[in-house]
N, C-alpha and C positions, 0 to 999 in steps of 0.2 A: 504493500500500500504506500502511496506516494504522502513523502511528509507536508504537512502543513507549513508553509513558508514562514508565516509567521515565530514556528517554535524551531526553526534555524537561525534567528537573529538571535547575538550572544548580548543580554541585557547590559552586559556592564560595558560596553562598547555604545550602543546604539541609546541607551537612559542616558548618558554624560551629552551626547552631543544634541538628541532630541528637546531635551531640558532648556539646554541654553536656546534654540532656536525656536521654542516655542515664547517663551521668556522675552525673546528681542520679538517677536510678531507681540505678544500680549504688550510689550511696554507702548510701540506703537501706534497697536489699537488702541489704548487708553492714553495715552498723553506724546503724541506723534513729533511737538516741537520739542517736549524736553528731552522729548532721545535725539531726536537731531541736534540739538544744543549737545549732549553729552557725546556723542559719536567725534563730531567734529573739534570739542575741546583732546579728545584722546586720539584722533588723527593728528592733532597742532603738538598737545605733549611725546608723543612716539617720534613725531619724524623731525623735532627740533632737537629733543632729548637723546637719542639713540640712533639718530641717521645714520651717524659716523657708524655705527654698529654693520647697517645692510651692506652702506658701501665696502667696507674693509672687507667683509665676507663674502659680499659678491665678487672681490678680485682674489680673494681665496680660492674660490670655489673656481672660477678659473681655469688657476694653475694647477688645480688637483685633479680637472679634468685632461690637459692636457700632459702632466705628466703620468695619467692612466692609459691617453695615446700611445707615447711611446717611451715608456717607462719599460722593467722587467715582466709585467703582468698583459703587455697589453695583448696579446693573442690566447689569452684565456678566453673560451667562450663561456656565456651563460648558459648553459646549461652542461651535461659530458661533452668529453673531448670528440664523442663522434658524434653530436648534433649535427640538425641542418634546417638551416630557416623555415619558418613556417608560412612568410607570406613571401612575393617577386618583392624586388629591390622599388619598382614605383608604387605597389600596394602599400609597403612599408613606409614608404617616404611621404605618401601622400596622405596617410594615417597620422605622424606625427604631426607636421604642419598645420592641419586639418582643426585637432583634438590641443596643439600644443601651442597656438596660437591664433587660429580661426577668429573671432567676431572682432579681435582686438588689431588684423590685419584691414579691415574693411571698414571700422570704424573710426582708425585716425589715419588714414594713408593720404589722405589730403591735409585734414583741419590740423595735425600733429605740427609740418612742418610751416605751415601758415601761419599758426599759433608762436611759431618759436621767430618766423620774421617778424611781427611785430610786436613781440617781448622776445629779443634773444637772451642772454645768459652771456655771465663774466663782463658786463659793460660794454656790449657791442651795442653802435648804431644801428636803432632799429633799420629795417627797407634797405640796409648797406648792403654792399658786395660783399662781406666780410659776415653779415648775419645769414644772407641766401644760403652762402655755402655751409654756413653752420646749421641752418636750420635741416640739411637733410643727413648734414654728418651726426646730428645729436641725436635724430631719428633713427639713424643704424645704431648708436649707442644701444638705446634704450630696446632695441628690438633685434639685437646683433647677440654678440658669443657670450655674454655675460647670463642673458637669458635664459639660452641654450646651455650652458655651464650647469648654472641654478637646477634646470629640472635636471641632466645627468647625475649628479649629484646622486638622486634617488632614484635615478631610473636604472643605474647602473648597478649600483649598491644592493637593490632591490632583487634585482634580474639575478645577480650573483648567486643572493642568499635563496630564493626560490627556486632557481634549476641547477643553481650547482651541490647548494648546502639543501636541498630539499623541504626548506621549513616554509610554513606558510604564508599568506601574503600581508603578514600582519607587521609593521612597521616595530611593534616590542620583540617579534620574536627574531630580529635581523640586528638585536643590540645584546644576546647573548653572548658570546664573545668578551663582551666587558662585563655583563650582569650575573652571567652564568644562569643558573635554574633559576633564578629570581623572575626570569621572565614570565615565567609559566604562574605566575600569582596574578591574581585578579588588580591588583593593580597598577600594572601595565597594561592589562585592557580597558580598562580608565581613561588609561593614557591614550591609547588607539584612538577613545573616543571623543578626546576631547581633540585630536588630529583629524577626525572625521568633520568636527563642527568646521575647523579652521580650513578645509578643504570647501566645505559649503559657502564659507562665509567669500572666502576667495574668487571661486567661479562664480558666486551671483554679482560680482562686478561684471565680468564679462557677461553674463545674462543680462543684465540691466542696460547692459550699452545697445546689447544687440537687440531688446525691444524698444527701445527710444529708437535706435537709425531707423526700425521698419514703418514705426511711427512715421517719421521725417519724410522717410521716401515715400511712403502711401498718401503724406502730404502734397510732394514734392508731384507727384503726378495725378490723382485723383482729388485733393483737397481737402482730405480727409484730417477733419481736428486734430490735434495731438492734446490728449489729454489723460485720465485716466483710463476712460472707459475704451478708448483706442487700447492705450495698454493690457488692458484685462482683457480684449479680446484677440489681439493679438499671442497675448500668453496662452489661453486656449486652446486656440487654433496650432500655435504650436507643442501643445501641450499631446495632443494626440500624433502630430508624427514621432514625437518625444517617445512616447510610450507604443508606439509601434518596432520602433526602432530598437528602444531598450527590450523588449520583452523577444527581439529577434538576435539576441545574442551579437557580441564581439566583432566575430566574424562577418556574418549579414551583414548589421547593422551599422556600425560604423564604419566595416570594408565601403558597401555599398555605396555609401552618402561619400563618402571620401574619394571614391572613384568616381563618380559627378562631380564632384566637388573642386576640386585640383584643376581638371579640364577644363573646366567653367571657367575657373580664375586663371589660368595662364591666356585664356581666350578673351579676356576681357582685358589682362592688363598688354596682349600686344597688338589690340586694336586700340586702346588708348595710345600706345608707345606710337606705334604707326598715325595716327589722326593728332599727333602730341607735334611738337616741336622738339622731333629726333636729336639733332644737333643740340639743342639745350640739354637736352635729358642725359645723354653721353657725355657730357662737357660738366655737368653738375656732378654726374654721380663720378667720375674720375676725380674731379678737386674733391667731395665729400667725403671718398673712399681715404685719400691723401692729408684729409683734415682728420679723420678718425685716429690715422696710423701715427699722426704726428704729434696729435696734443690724446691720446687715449688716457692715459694714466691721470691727468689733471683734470680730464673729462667726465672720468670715472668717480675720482674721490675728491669732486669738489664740493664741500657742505655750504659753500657763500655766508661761511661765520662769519664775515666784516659786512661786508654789503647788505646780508639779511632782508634778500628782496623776494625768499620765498620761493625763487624757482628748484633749486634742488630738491626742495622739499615738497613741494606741489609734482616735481616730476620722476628725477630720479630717484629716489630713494621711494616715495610710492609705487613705482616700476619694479624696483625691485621686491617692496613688501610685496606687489602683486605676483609675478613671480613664484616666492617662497612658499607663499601662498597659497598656491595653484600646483607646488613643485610636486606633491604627498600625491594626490591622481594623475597628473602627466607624467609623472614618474612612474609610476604601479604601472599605466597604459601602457608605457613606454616598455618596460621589463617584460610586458605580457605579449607585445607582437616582436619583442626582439631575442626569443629564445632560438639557439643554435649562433648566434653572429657572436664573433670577438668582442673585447672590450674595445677594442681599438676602431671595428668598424661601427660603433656603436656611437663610439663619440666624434668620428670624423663624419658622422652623416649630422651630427647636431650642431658640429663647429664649423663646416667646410659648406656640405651639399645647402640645409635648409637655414644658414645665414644668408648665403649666393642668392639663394630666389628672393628673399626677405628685402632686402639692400634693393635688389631690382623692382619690385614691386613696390618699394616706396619710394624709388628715384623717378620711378616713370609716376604715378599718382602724385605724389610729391612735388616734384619739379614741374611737372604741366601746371598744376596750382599756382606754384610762387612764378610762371612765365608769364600765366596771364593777369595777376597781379600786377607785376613789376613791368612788365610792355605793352600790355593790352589795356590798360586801365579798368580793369576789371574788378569792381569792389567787392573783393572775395573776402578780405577781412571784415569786412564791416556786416555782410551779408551773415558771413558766422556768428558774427556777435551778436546777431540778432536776432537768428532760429535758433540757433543753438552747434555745437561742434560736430553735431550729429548729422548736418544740417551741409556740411562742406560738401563733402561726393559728389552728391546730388547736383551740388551747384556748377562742379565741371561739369557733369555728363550732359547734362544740359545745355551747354554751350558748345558741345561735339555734334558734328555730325552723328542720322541716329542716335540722338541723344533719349529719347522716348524707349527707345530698345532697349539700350543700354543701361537705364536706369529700371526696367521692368526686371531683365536679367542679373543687376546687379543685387535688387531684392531677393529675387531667389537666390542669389549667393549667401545674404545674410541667412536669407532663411535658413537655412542646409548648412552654414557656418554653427548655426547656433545648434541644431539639431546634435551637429557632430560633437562637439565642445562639451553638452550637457551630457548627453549618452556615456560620451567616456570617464566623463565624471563619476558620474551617475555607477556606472558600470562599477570603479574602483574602489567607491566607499562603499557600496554592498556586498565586495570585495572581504574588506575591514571589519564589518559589522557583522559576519557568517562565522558562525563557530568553526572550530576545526576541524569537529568530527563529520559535518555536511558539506564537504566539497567547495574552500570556499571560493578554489579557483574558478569554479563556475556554481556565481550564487544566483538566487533563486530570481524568477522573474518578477515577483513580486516586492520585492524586495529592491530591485532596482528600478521597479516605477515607484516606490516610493521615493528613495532618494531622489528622483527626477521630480518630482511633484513639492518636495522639500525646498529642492534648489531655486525653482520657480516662483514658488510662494516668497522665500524670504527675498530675492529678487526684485520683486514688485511691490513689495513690504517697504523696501529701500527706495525703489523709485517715487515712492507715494510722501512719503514724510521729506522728502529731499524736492517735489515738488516739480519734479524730469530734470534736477540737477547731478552732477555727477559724484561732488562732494562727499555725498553719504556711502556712493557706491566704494569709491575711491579709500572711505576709513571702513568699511569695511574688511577689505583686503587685507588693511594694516592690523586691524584687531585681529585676524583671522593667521597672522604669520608668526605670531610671539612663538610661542610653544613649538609652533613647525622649526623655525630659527634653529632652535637648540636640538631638535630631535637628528637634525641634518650636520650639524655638528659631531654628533657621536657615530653619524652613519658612514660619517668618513672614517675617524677612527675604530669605529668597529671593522669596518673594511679591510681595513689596512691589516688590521693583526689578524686577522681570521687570513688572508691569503698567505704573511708569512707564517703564521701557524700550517697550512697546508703544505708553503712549501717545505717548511722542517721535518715535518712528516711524509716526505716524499708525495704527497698528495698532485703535489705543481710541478711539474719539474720545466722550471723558465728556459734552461738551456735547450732542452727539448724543442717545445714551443717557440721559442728564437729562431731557434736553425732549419723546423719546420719550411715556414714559409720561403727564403730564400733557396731552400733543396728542390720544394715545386718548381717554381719559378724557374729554376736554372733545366729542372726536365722539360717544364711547358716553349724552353727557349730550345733546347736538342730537338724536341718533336718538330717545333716550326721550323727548324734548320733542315731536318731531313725532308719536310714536304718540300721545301723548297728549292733542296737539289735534284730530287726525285720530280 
């Protein structure tokens, strides 16, 4: 007899994180300004008090991913040594991008670098030559390797301890290593769950952005109010491919939407490239790419403690809280379609492959934006400021040839961004929340339309007391990343000793692994030799 879904949710996991997000909907509903009053005092106290904390760790985390590229470990695969992938290299790549970054490519790929020309950073003239190029070099910042570092972090860590070390996909039981049998006490599943809230609290930023933009555009072409009731129904309506999608498992459902999805968007961003002003876009994103490489480090860890004008803090470091935030299910995701791949291919597809498309996707959205600002006299800024940032896209597409198409197509992008984004979420904390004895690799359907319905809810919870501002969305993130912070701290060092614990135990043996690869290689090069004398 097939078990009741419900009596597979392990309580002291799924009570900790329920509690608090019933608790922030109840506050709310009853007094909606004074959470918003408190939300935003404890956004202002976190990212002026302990910025310096994200930044520092975000260029940690880094360096610990790339010295997992090509460090002594890096041809360990996740899972045994004779793994072999489970999805093609574009299923896989268009899964993460999709799941690991989705609603938040499509919702600032204009207004981001617009935003940052007319407020640059570090004292640059706004509408300069000198802020243009900064405004899409600070955009690959925020949306470049540090990102991708962040969710590796956990995706890798994760991946390890699940197909190599065989424990389950529970975030306390991947900290044995330093904790030893302590893990297996009820409270570390506590702890699990209070990592489950902060995962919730995190994707309902990106939920919130991505019902505001459908708003904007359903505006932007039908005229359709932006209001609540626009939002609520919009939530709905996404709410059922949400839960189609989720209750069609991993595979289907996220494959699926993610192979629409990818295609969609490389289709749209090179018919913008093409209908764009080519030459500017190429000429931007090379100075951009050369502004990144040359001030990265001062770009990265700058808190604007003298100036105190609020942008670090309004951007980077809430980029990063978001992130961190986000890192505990893109990371679980990330571990769960990356079993049989190396460490090394693992992190070369998060630091190499899906930065390359990111960079491009907001040089070409990006720099069409600031071309017809800055040439065309095109009041794209002001137009922002006035719908709202949600509100930018729209306003290119518009001004494109096929601009009606475009912007109809571009909604289904969000659409099907957003789908992907919450499912994976969704998927990973019902993950977390599955005891161990019920399979939690693949937890119950019910279970994961709830989290979906969770996620949704407090999403729109946010958008309402913040009044379709982002603010509320934004301190979200940040309350939702405290406890992740430190969990991912230990997950690096739990990492680390658990692999040379294996390799003292002959469990690794790195010489091996090392000399592997270049022995293929050198046969793969005899074979082509001989075809070719032959």
């Amino acid at each position: 007899m097939k078990k009741n879904w419900l009596k597979m949710i392990d309580p002291y996991v799924a009570i900790p994180a329920f509690a608090i997000l019933f608790c922030l909907i109840g506050w709310a509903v009853i007094s909606p300004q004074g959470m918003g009053e408190t939300v935003t005092w404890l956004f202002n106290f976190l990212t002026n008090g302990f910025g310096w904390v994200y930044l520092f760790l975000g260029v940690v985390f880094l360096f610990f991913c790339i010295w997992l590229a090509f460090g002594p470990y890096r041809n360990v695969k996740l899972g045994p040594d004779d793994s072999k992938p489970e999805h093609s290299n574009f299923s896989w790549f268009s899964m993460i991008v999709a799941c690991g970054y989705g609603v938040g490519l499509v919702y600032w790929c204009v207004a981001e670098p617009l935003t940052f020309l007319d407020a640059p950073p570090m004292g640059m003239e706004p509408y300069s030559a000198e802020a243009a190029v900064r405004a899409i070099s600070q955009t690959f910042l925020h949306w470049g390797w540090i990102p991708w570092a962040i969710y590796m972090v956990v995706g890798v860590t994760m991946g390890y301890f699940m197909f190599r070390k065989k424990v389950p996909p529970f975030f306390s039981a991947a900290l044995r290593p330093l904790f030893g049998d302590k893990v297996d006490k009820k409270g570390f599943r506590v702890f699990d769950g209070f990592i489950v809230y902060g995962v919730i609290a995190g994707v309902t930023t990106a939920t919130g952005l991505g019902i505001m933009q459908l708003a904007s555009g359903l505006h932007s072409l039908f005229g359709i109010p932006e209001n609540n009731l626009t939002y609520i129904i919009i939530a709905v309506a996404w709410a059922v491919l949400i839960t189609v999608c989720t209750v069609s498992g991993l595979d289907k459902g996220i494959k699926l939407l993610s192979n629409i999805n990818i295609p969609l968007a490389a289709f749209l961003c090179i018919v913008v490239f093409v209908l764009g002003p080519i030459a500017f876009i190429m000429n931007t994103f090379c100075s951009a790419i050369g502004d990144l490489l040359g001030n990265f480090f001062p770009m990265a860890l700058w808190t604007d403690s003298v100036g105190q004008t609020g942008f670090a803090q309004g951007w980077t470091i809430f980029y990063w809280a978001w992130w961190i935030a986000s890192a505990p299910s893109t990371g679980l995701f990330v571990a769960n379609i990356s079993k049989g791949r190396t460490i090394k291919e693992v992190v070369m597809m998060h630091l190499a492959a899906a930065p390359l498309a990111t960079f491009f996707w907001y040089a070409t959205f990006g720099a069409s934006g600031l071309f017809k600002q800055l040439f065309e006299n095109a009041a794209y800024v002001a137009t922002m400021n006035e719908l709202g940032t949600q509100s930018a896209v729209f306003t290119l597409l518009a001004d494109l040839p096929f601009g009606q198409i475009l912007s109809a197509l571009f909604l289904i992008l969000i659409f099907i961004f957003l789908a992907t984004t919450v499912d994976g979420y969704a998927y990973v904390c019902a993950q977390v929340a599955t005891k161990e004895e019920d399979n939690p690799l693949l937890p119950s359907k019910g279970l994961r339309a709830a989290m979906a319905l969770a996620i949704s809810t407090l999403a729109l919870t946010m958008i309402m007391i913040g009044e379709g501002q982002i603010k509320t969305l934004q301190s979200s993130s940040v309350l939702g990343s405290i406890v992740i912070l430190v969990m991912m701290v230990l997950l690096i060092v739990s990492m680390v000793k658990s692999m040379k614990q294996d390799e003292m135990k002959g469990l690794i043996d790195v010489d091996a692994l090392n000399r592997r690869t270049p022995e293929i290689q050198n046969e793969k090069n005899v074979e082509k030799n001989e075809e070719v004398l032959n």
